[in-house]
C-alpha positions in Angstrom: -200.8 -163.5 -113.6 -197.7 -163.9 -111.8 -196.5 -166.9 -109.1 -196.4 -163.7 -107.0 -199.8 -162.2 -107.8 -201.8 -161.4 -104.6 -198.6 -160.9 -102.8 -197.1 -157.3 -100.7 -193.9 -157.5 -100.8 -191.3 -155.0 -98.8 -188.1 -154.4 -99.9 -185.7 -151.8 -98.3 -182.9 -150.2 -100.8 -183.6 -149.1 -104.5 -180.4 -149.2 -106.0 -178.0 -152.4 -107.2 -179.2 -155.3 -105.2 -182.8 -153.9 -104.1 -183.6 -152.8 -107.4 -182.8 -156.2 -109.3 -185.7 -157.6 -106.1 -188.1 -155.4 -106.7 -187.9 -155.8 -110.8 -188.0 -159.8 -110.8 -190.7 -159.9 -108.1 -192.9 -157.2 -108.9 -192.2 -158.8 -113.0 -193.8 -162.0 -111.7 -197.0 -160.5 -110.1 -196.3 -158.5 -106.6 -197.0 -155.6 -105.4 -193.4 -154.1 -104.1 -193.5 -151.7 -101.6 -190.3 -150.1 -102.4 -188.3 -147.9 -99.4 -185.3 -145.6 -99.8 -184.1 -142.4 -98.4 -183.8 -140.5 -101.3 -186.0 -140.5 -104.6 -184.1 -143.2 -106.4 -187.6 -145.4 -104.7 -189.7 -143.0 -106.4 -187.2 -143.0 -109.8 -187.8 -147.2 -109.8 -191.6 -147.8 -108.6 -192.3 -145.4 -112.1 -190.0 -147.4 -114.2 -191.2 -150.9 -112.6 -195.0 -149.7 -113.5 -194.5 -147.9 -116.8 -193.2 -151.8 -117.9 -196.2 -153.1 -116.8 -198.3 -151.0 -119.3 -195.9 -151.4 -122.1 -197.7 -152.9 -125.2 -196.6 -156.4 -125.8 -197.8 -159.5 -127.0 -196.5 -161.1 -123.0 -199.1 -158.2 -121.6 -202.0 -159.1 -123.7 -201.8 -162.7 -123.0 -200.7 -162.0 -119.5 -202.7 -159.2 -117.4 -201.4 -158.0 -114.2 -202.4 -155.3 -112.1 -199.7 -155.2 -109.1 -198.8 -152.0 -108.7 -194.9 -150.8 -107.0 -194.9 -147.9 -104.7 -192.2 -145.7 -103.2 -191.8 -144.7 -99.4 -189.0 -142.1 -98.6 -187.7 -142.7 -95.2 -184.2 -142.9 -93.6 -184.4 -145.8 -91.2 -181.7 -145.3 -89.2 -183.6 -145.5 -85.8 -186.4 -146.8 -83.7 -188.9 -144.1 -84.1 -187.9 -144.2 -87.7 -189.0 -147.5 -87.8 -192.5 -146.9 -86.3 -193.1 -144.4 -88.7 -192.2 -146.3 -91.8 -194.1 -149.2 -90.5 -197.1 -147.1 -90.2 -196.8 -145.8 -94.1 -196.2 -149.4 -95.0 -199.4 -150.9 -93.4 -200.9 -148.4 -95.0 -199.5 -149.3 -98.6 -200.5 -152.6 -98.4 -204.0 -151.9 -97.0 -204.1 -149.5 -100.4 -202.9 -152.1 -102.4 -205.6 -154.5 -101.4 -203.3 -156.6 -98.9 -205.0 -155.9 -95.9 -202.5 -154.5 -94.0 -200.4 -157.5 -94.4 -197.1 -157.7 -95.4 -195.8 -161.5 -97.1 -192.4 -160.9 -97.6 -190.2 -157.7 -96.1 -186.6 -157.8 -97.7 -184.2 -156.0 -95.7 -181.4 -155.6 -97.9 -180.2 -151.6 -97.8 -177.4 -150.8 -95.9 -174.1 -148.9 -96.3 -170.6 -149.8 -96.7 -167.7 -147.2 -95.3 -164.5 -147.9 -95.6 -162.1 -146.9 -92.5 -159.3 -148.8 -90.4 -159.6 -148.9 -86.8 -157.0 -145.7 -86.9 -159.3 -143.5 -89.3 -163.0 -144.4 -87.8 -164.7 -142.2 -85.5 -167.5 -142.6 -83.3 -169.8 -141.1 -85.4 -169.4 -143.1 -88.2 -169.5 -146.5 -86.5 -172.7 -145.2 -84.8 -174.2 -144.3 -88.1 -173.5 -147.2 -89.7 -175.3 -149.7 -86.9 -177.9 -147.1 -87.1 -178.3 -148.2 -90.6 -177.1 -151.7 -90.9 -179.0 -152.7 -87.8 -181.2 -150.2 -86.0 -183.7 -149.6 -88.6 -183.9 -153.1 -90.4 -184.6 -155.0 -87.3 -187.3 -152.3 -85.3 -188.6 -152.0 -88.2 -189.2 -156.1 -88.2 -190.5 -155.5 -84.6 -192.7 -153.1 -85.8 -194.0 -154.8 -89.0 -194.2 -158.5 -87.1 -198.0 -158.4 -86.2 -198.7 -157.5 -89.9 -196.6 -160.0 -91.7 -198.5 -162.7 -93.5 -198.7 -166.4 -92.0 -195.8 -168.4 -93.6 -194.4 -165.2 -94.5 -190.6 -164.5 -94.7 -188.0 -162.1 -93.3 -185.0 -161.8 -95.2 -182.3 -159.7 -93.6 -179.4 -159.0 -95.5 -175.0 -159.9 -94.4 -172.4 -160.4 -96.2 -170.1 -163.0 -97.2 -167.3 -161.0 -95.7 -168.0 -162.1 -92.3 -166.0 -165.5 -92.5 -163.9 -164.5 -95.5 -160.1 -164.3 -94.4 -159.2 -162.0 -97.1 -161.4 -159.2 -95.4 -159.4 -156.4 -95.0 -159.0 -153.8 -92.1 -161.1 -151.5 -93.7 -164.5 -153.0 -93.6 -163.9 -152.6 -89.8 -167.7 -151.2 -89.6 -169.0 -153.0 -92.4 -168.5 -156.4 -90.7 -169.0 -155.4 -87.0 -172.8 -154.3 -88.1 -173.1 -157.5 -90.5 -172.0 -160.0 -87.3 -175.0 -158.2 -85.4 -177.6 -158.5 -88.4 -176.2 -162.4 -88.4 -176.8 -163.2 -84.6 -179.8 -161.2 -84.8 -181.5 -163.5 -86.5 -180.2 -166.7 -84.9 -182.2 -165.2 -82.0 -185.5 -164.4 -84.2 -185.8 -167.4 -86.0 -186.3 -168.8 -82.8 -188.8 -166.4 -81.6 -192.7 -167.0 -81.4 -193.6 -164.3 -82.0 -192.5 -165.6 -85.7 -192.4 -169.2 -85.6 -196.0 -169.8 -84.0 -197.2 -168.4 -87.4 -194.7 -170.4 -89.6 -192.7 -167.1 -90.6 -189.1 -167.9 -91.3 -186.5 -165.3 -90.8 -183.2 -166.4 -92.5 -180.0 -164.2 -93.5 -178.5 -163.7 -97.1 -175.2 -162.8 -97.3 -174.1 -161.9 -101.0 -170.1 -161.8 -101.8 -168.7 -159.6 -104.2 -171.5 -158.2 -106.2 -171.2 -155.8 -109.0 -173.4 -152.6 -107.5 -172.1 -149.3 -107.2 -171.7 -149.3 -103.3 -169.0 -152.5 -103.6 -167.2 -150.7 -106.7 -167.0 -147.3 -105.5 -163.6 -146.5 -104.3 -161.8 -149.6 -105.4 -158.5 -149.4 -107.6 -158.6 -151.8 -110.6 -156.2 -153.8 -109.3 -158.0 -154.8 -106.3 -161.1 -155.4 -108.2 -159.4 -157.7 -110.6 -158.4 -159.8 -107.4 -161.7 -160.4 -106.3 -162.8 -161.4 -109.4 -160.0 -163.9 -110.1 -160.9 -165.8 -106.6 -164.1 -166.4 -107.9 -164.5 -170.1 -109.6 -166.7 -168.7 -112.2 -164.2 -165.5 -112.8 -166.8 -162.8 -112.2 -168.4 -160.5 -110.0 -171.9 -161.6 -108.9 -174.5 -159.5 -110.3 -177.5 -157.9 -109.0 -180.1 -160.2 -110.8 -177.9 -163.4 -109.1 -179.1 -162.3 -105.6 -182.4 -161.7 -106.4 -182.7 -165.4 -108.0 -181.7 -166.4 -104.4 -184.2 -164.4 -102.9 -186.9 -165.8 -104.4 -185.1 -169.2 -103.7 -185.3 -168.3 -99.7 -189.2 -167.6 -100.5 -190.1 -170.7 -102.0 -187.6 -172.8 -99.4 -190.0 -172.4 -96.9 -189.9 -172.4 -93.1 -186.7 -175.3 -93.2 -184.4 -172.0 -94.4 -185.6 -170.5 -90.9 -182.5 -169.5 -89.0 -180.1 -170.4 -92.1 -177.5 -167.9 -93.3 -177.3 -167.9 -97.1 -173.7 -167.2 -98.4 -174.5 -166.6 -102.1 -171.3 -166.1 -103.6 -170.4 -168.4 -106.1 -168.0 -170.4 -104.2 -165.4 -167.1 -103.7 -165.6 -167.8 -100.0 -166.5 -171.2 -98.9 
């Protein structure tokens, strides 16, 4: 048994920062509803489970039976949304949650990079669509299913008060400023708070996945790195360690906005 076990837990994203959530909590006893467009959710609910029935002397002493499952969807909309809130009710009544949902992670979300000069309307639309749309209809559809004293976890970035942000992550930080008043507003709502559910932002810096690598010259990279105390990149695993630290914070992180970045921006 796991300090998880008995818990649903939904995490949006299955690659980098998503993944590293869905190993360490489904490791510690959840069930991990995992959601992606494409079938890199499938790919990691296979590899989480096949662990799990792994011979080892930690399995024999330590039985689990949460199970990880995989929902395809591109939420990048409101009807989006409904539907993928549907399938994951569905997944958590087949999981043996009851249709309740303890802890929904919305940490997927996409990065391009364009100057004010270069963007177009279609990519600025697409990029709210994903960044904001989807994560937070789908929190309006999910909010009558999540658990009492469960927790919302929406996902920024450090970038938004860091005065080394470039021109480039024009779209990035426009749709990360929304996702960060957005939840000013809900943690204040009843429709949470009446049942002690916290909504809180975490907003990683410079993490070593592939969507903050891709694109960027050495020399840049070895920049960021250098401003950091410690001299690295955060990693995956680091941000999952502070998820689980929002979790078990409880409803006084309500309305807070995490900057987990290892004192780069501060």
């Amino acid at each position: 048994m796991g300090i998880y076990a008995g818990k649903t837990v939904l995490v949006t994203g299955s690659r980098g920062i998503g993944e590293a959530i869905s190993k360490s909590l489904f490791a510690k006893g959840a069930n991990v509803i995992i959601v992606s467009p494409s079938e890199s959710c499938e790919k990691l609910a296979a590899t989480v489970q096949s662990a799990l029935h792994a011979p080892s002397i930690s399995s024999l002493l330590h039985s689990r039976d949460n199970k990880a499952v995989a929902i395809r969807s591109d939420l990048s909309s409101a009807p989006a949304a409904t539907e993928l809130a549907a399938k994951v009710v569905k997944a958590s009544k087949d999981l043996g949650g009851h249709g309740k949902i303890d802890y929904v992670i919305l940490c997927a979300g996409i990065m391009p990079m364009a100057t004010l000069d270069k963007v177009d309307e279609k990519t600025w639309n697409h990029v709210f669509a994903v960044n904001v749309v989807g994560p937070v209809f789908l929190a309006k559809e999910l909010a009558s299913h999540i658990a009492d004293e469960g927790r919302i976890i929406f996902f920024s970035s450090s970038l938004t008060m860091a005065s080394s942000v470039t021109p480039a992550y024009l779209t990035y930080v426009a749709s990360k400023g929304a996702i960060e008043q957005t939840v000013r507003a809900l943690s204040k709502d009843p429709l949470f708070v009446s049942r002690g559910i916290s909504v809180t932002t975490l907003s990683p810096g410079p993490t070593a996945t592939e969507m903050f690598m891709e694109g960027k010259p050495d020399a840049m990279l070895n920049a960021i790195k250098s401003a950091n105390p410690y001299g690295r990149f955060g990693e995956a695993e680091d941000i999952a360690s502070v998820v689980e630290s929002i979790i078990g914070g409880g409803k006084w992180l309500n309305g807070a906005n995490i900057r987990a970045n290892g004192g780069s921006f501060v």
